[in-house]
N, C-alpha and C positions, 0 to 999 in steps of 0.2 A: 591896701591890706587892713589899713584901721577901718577902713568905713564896713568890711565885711565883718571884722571882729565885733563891732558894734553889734551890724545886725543879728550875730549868731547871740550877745548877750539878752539883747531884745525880746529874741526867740526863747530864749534861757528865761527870762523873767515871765515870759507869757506862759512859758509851759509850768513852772511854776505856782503862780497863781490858776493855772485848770486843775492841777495836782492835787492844789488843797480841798479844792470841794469834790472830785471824782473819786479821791482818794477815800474819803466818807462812805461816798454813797457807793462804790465795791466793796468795804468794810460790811453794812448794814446787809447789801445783799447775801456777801459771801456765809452769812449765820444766819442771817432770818430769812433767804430766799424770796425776800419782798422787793418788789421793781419799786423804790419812795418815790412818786413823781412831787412829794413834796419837799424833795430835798432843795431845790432850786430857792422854797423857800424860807427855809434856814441860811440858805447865802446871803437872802434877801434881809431879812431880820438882824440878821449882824452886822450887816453895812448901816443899816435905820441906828440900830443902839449903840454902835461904835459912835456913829454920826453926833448923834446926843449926847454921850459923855465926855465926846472932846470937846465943842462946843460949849458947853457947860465947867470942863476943868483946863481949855486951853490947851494952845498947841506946841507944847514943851515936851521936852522925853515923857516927863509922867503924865501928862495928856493923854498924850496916844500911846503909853504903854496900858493906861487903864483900861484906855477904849478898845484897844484892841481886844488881850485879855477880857476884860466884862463882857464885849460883845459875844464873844467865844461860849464864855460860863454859860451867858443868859442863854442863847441856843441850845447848847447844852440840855441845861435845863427843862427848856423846852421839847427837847426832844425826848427826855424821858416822860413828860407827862402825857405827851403824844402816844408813847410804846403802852403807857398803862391802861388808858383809857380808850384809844383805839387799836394799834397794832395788837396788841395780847388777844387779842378776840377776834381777830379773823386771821391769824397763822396758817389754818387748816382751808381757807377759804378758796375757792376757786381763783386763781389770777385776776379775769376781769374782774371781781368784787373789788381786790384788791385794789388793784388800779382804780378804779372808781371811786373807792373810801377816800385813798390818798389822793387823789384830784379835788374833793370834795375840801381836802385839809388846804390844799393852794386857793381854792376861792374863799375859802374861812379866815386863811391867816392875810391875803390881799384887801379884805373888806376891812379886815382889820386895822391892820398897817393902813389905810387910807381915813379911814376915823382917828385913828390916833395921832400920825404924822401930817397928814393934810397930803391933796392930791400933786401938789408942787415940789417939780426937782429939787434937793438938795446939796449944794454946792460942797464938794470936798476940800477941805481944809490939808491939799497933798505938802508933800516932802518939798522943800525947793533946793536948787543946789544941783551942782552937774560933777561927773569925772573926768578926768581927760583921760583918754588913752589915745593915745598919737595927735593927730591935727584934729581928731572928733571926741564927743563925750556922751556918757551913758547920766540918764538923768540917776539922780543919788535914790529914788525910788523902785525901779527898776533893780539896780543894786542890791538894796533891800529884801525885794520881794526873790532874786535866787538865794542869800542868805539863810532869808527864811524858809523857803520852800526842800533848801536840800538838808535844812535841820530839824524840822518834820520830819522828812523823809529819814533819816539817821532816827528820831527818838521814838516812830514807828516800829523801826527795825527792831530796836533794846527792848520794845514795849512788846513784841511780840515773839521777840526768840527769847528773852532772858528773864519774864514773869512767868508767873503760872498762870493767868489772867490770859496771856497770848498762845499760850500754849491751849489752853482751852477753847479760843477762839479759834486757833487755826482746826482744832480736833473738830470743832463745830461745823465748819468751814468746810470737811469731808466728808462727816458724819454724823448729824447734830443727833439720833436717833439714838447711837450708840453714846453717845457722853449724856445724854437723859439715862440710857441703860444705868451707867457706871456709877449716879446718884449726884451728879450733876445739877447744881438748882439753875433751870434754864431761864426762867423768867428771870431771877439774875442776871444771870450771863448776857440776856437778851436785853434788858434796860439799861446793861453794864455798855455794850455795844450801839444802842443808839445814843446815849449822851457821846460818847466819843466823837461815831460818824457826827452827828448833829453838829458839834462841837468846831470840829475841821471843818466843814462846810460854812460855820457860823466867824470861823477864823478867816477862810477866805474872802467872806463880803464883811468884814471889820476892815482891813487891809488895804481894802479898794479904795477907803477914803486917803489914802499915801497918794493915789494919784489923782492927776485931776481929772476925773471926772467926774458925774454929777451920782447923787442915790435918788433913786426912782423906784415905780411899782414896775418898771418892765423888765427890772434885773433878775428874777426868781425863771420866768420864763425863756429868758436870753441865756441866762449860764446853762439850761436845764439838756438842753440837745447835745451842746459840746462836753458835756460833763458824759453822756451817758455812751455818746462815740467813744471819750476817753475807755472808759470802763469796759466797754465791747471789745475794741480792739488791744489794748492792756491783758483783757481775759477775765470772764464775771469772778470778782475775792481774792483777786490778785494784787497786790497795794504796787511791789517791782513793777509788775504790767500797765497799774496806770501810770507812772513816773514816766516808763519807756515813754507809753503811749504817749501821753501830755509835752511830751521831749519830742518828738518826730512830730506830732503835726502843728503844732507850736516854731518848729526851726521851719519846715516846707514853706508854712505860711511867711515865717519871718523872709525868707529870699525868693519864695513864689511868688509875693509882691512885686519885685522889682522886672520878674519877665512879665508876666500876665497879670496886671492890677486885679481883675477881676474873676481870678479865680480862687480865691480866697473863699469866694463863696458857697462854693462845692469842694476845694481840695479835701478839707477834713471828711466828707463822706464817700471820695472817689478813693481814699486810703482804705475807708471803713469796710467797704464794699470787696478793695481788692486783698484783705488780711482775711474777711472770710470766704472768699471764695477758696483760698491757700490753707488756713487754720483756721475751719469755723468756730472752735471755741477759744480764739486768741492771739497773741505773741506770747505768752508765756501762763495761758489759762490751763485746764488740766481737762482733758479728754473724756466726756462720760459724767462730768458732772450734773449732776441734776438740775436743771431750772425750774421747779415748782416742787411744794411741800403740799398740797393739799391731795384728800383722799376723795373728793366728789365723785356720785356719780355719774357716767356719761350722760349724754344729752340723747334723749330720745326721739327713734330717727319719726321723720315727719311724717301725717295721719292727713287719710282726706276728711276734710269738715264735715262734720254734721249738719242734720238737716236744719235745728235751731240757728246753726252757726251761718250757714246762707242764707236764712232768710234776715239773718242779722246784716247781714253787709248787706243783702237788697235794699231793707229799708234804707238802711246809709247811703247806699247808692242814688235812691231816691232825694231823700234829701238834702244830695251836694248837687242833684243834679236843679231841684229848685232853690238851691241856697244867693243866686244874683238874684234874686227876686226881693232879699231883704236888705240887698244897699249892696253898692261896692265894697264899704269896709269890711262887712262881714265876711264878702266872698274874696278879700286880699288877706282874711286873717286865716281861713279856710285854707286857703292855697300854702302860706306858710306853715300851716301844723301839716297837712301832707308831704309836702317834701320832707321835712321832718321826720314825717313817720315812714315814709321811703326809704330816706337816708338810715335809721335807725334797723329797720326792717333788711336792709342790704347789709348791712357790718351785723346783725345777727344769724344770716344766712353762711356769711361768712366762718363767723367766729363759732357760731354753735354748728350745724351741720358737718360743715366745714375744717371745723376744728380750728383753725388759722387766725391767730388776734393780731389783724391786721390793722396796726399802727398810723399805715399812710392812708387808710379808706377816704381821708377829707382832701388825699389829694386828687382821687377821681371824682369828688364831689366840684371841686375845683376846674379839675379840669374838662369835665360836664359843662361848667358852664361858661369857660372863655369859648368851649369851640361851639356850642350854641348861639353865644353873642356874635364870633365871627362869622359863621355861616347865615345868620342871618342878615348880616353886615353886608356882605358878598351879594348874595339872595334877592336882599330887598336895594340892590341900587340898579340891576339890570331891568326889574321890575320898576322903579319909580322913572326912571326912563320912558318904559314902555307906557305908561300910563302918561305922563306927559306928552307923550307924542301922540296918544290917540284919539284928539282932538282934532289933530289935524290930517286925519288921514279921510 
């Protein structure tokens, strides 16, 4: 019985620490209707500068209450000068812009982080110290992290039913059009909402130095999938629905471990999968909300070329068709910018024509090319046979 209570607290601390950065980033969406794919590195940032401040003040209560706290601020912070100087000026902008801005902010803030910290793991400086409950024990970290996670969760709650601040964001959150109407300073409200989300996200990877394991540059992209299943299946501006959320596939995982090791590594998107096929917008999201703020116009449907335009690709055509003539390298650098521009040319057929911004397109790109490698595998061994042997026939 203890060793199951164990794993259920396990679960409890994992779901926990997902909470804190998911909780952000359906905060950010639920108002500004922006998908952050740079929130992953705001987790990232706050584990780096928690890292440093304890390091620098020691790992005593006030060590790591500063670091945690500072880590937190500085994200923060960071996050509003991100909302002034980028998010304020494409609100209105098509999705994919958006997502492209903010991808653009994850390779800015990684190049970064890698100049400043150095490319080398950083060693956390975790909690030590176990509990007992019955004949097993929960490490004192673990502990920790549901503490804190379900005391967020409670000063979210106060923060947004019992300010005017929350109340404005919730009204946001339904309607941000009409609270502009009502004289609402939204850019406010909007810089007031990313230092927060920023904030919680910036809380969560301070935190991560409690336990042990190392701060790296692969942490922004590793929180960023689980963080955003959290939020899907939670319900997009639901804070309740990411806690649920982050609680169910956080415990699955905790004792889906023990039947199937290896399904840990799909469970959280075979939940994700089967909450939307049931409630496509959630466990506790709201029916009809809008996912996009921008007024663009459609995309206009497709035109046969013009005459310039063919003889324009003849020419090209021509000169890919003499381009092995000027060295291999030219013609292996050749073949790379094509698929490229293939690959790009297929996720625009999709996405624009199409309509459909499809997310997984790199996994057909993917899987293009294991089954080309295996068929050729297949292919060329009935083949090197036959040639082997036609020597002696």
């Amino acid at each position: 019985m203890a060793f199951y209570l164990v794993q259920f607290l396990t679960g409890l601390a994992s779901a926990s620490s997902l909470f804190l950065v998911a909780v952000g980033l359906s905060l950010i969406f639920g108002v500004t209707r922006i998908i952050n794919l740079a929130h992953g590195s705001f987790y990232m940032l706050g584990a780096y500068v928690a890292h440093t401040l304890v390091s620098e003040l020691g790992t005593g209560v006030v060590g790591y209450l500063v670091a945690v706290v500072g880590g937190a601020l500085a994200v923060g912070v960071f996050g509003v000068v991100m909302e002034v100087l980028l998010l304020r000026r494409i609100y209105r902008a098509p999705e994919l812009f958006q997502l492209v801005a903010t991808f653009g902010v994850v390779l800015i803030v990684k190049d970064a982080t890698r100049a400043i910290w150095g490319v080398q793991d950083k060693t956390s400086p975790a909690l030590r110290g176990t509990i007992p409950v019955g004949d097993q024990t929960v490490p004192v970290f673990d502990a920790a992290f549901i503490v804190i996670g379900l005391a967020v969760l409670g000063a979210i709650w106060l923060l947004m039913t019992k300010t005017r601040w929350g109340t404005l964001v919730r009204a946001a959150t339904q309607d941000r059009e009409m609270v502009g109407a009502l004289g609402v300073n939204q850019k406010l409200l909007f810089t007031g909402v990313l230092f927060v989300g920023a904030a919680l996200a910036g809380l969560g990877g301070s935190l991560q130095m409690l336990r042990p394991e190392s701060v790296n540059l692969a942490m922004d992209l590793l929180i960023l999938a689980p963080a955003f299943v959290v939020v899907v299946v939670g319900g997009m501006g639901s804070i309740a629905g990411a806690y649920l959320a982050a609680f169910i596939i956080a415990e699955l995982n905790a004792f889906g471990v023990l039947v199937l090791p290896k399904i840990t590594l799909v469970l959280m998107f075979l939940v994700m999968a089967i909450v939307l096929v049931v409630r496509p917008w959630g466990l506790l999201g709201r029916q009809g909300t809008t996912t996009g703020a921008h007024a663009g116009a459609a995309e206009a449907p497709l035109r046969p070329a013009t005459l310039p335009l063919k003889l324009l690709f003849a020419a090209i055509g021509v000169a890919l068709l003499l381009l092995p003539l000027a060295g291999e390298s030219m013609a292996l650098v050749a073949i790379d910018i094509l698929v490229l521009v293939l690959f790009a040319a297929s996720l625009h057929f999709i996405a624009g024509p199409g309509g459909l911004h499809s997310f997984g397109h790199a996994a057909y790109f993917g899987l293009g090319a294991y089954a080309t490698a295996l068929l050729v595998k297949w292919l060329a061994a009935p083949m090197g046979l036959a040639l082997a042997a036609a020597p002696l026939v």
